[in-house]
N, C-alpha and C positions, 0 to 999 in steps of 0.2 A: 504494500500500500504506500502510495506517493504522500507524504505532507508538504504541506503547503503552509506559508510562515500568513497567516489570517493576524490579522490588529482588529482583537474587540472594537467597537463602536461603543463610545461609552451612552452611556442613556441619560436621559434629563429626567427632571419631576415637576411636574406640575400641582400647584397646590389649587383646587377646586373647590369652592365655595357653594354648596345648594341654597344658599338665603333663607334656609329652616334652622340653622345655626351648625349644620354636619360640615366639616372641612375634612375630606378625602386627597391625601398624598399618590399620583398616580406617575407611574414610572414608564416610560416611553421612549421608543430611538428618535432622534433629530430627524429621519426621514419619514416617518410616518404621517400619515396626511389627517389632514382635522376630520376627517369620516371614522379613521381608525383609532384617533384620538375618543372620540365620542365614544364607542363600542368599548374602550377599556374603561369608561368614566360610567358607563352605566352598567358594566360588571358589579361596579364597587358600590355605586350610590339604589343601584335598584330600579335606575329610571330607563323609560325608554329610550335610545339614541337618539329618535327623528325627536324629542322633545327637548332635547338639551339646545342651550344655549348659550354660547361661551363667549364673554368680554373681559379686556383687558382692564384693569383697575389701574 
């Protein structure tokens, strides 16, 4: 079997407010797009993705 020298991609976290007062810490690569973003933010919080809505503070 060949290796190959691969460089982790480190991950970001984004800290996600529901305005119910829950702040969920969500971990994520730099290239993921705000669709795929939403689907891990509604793993955590329980919400639908098409209902999320995310701004910047």
């Amino acid at each position: 079997m060949e290796r190959t020298n691969v460089i982790p991609e480190r991950m970001i976290e984004i800290v996600v407010n529901d305005r119910l007062g829950k702040k969920v810490r969500v971990k994520c690569n730099p290239k993921d797009t705000i669709g795929q973003l939403k689907v891990l933010i509604s793993a955590q919080i329980g919400t639908d993705a098409s209902k999320i809505s995310l701004r910047k503070w």
